[in-house]
C-alpha positions, 0 to 999 in steps of 0.5 A: 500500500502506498504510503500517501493512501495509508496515511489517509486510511489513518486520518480516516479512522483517527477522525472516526474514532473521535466521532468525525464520521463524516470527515472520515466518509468523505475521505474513504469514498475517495478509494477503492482499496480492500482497507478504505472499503472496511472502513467504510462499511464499518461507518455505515455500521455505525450509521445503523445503514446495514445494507449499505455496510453489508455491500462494502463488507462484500467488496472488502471480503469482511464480515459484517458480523465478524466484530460485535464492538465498533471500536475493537473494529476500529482498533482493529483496522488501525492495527492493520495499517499500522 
């Protein structure tokens, strides 16, 4: 992964932790990776929008159900860029 996408996967999550959602929407709809899609599937989670999260689990080959508490997902997407 190149460096400039992974810092801006980063941003993404570091702003939706604090709650910034729309910040970090605005930058993961900008890329088509498996990490910005599962960052992006977790924000419609968080959204309560579950069919719109299942389609961007499918396109990052997650699971929906996979973590039951956001911010262990959180967590656990920061882990991988990190």
């Amino acid at each position: 992964m190149d460096i400039a996408l992974k810092n801006q996967l980063i941003k993404a999550v570091k702003l939706a932790k604090a709650g910034d959602w729309d910040a970090s929407h605005r930058i993961v709809q900008e890329y088509n990776d498996a990490t910005a899609c599962w960052i992006h599937a977790l924000l419609h989670k968080i959204e309560g929008d579950e069919s719109n999260s299942q389609y961007w689990y499918a396109r990052c080959n997650a699971c929906f159900e996979e973590h039951a508490d956001l911010s262990q997902e959180l967590d656990a997407i920061e882990n991988s860029l990190i």
